[in-house]
C-alpha positions as CSV (number, residue, x, y, z in Angstrom):
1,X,141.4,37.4,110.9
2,X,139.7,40.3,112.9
3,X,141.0,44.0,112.9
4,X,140.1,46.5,115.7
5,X,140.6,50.0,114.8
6,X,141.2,52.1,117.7
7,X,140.9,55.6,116.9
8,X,141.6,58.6,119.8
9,X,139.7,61.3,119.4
10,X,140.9,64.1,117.0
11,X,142.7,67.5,119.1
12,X,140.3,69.5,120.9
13,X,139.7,73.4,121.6
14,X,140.4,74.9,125.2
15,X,138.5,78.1,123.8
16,X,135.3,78.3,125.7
17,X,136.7,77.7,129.2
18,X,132.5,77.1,130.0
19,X,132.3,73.9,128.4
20,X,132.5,70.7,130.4
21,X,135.4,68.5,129.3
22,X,132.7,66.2,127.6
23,X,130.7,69.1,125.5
24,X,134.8,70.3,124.3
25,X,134.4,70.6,120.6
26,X,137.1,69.8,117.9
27,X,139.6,72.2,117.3
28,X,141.0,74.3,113.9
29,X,144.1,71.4,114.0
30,X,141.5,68.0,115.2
31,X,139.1,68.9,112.3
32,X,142.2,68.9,109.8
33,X,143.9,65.9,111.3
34,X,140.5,64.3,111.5
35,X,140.2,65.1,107.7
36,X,143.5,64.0,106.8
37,X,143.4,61.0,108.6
38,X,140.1,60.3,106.5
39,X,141.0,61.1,103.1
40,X,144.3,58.5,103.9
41,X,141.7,55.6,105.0
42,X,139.5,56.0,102.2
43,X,142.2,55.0,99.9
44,X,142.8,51.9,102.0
45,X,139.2,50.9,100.7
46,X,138.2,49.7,104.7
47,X,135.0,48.0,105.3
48,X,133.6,48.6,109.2
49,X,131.3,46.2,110.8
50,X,130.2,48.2,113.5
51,X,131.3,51.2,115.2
52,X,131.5,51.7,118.8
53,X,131.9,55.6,119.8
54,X,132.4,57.5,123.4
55,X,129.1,60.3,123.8
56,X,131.7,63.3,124.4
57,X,131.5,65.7,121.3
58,X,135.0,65.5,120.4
59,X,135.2,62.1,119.9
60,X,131.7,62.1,117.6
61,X,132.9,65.0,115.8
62,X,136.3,62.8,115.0
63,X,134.3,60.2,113.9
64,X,131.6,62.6,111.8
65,X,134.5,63.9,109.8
66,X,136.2,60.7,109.6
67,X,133.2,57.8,108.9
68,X,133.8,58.6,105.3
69,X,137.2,57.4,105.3
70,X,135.7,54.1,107.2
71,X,133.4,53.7,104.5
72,X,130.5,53.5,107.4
73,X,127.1,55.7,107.9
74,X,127.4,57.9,110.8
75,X,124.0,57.2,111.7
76,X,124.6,53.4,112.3
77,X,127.1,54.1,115.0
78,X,126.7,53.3,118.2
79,X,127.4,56.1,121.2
80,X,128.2,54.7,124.6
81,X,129.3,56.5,128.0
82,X,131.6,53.4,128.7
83,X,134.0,55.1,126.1
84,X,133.7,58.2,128.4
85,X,133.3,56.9,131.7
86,X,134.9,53.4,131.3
87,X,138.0,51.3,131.8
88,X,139.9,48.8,129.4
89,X,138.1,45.7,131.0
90,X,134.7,47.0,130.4
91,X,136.1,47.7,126.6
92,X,137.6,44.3,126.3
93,X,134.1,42.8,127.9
94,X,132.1,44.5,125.2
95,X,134.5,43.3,122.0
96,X,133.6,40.0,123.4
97,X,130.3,40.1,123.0
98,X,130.5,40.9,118.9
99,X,128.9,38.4,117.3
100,X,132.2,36.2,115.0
101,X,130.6,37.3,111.9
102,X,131.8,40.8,112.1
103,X,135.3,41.5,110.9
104,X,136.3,44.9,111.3
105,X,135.4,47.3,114.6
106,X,136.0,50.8,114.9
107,X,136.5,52.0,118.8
108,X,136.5,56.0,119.2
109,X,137.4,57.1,122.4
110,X,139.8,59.2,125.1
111,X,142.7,58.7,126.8
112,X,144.2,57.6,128.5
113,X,142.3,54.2,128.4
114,X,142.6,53.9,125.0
115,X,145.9,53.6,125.0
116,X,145.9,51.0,127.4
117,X,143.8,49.0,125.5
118,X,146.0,49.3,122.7
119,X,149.0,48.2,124.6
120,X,147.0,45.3,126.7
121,X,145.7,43.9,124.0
122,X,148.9,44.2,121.5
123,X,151.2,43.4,124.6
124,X,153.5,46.1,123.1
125,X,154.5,49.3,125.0
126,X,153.7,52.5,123.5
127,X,155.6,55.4,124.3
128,X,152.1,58.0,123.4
129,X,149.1,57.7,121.8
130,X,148.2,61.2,120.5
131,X,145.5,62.4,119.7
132,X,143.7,61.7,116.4
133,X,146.1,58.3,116.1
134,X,144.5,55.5,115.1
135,X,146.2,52.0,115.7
136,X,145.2,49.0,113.9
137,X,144.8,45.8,115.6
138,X,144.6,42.4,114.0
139,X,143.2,39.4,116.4
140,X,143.1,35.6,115.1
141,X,140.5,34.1,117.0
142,X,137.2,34.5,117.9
143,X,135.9,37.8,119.4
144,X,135.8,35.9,123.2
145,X,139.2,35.2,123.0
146,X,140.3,38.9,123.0
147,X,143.3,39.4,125.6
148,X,144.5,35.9,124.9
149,X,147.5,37.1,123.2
150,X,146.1,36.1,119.5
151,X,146.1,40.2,118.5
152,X,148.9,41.8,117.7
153,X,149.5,46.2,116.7
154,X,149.4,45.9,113.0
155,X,150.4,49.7,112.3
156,X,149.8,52.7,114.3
157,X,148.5,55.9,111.6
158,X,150.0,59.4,112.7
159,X,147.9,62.7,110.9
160,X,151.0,64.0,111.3
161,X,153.5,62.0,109.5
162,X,150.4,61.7,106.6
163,X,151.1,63.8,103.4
164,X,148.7,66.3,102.6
């Protein structure tokens, strides 16, 4: 059994109107979300295979303060503009290419393509997927058979609903 974490990028500040929408930092509530959210994974006891993280600064800052929770090094991420830039097929051609022995991805990205991949893959309708939500995704099959219908939304982690 394979899992795909998709995580959406933590809440982001508005503050400095200058900033592009991709230098947009993490704001006050993302970076207590984000740190919620990790403190809950950690005692889940996760093992990551291989992260796969959009370039924009919000979505590496959500996975900075949350890697610990993943259990994974932040420097053996990788960044890609096609969590930026890209669409769910591009996402879903990239999981296919993981090589079977790796279990567990993490995906940190935006909306709203993340949660379309969520729902294409899971075939399940999701009424939002809010920021710093992470959904978990099990698959039963090989990584090339993603969109198959063989995955299936194994639980969907609010910061808000989390206890301190």
């Amino acid at each position: 059994m394979k899992q795909i974490y998709v995580l959406r990028h933590a809440k982001s500040s508005w503050d400095n109107s200058n900033l592009s929408d991709f230098e947009r930092p993490l704001s006050k509530r993302g970076i207590r979300d984000a740190n919620k959210l990790s403190i809950f994974l950690k005692n889940m006891d996760l093992m990551i295979d291989i992260v796969l993280c959009s370039t924009a600064v919000r979505a590496k800052d959500t996975f900075d303060l949350t890697a610990y929770g993943f259990n994974f090094e932040i420097g053996k991420a990788t960044y890609t503009d096609k969590l930026y830039f890209g669409d769910v097929s591009s996402i879903i051609v990239r999981l296919k290419e993981i090589d079977d022995s790796l279990k567990n991805i993490l995906i940190v990205g935006h909306n709203p393509t993340l949660h379309y991949l969520v729902e294409s893959l899971t075939n399940t309708k999701m009424d939002r997927f809010k920021t710093c939500n992470l959904a978990i995704i099990t698959h039963d099959g090989n990584w090339n058979s993603l969109g198959s219908k063989k995955s299936s939304l194994k639980s969907l982690i609010k910061p808000k609903e989390l206890k301190n």
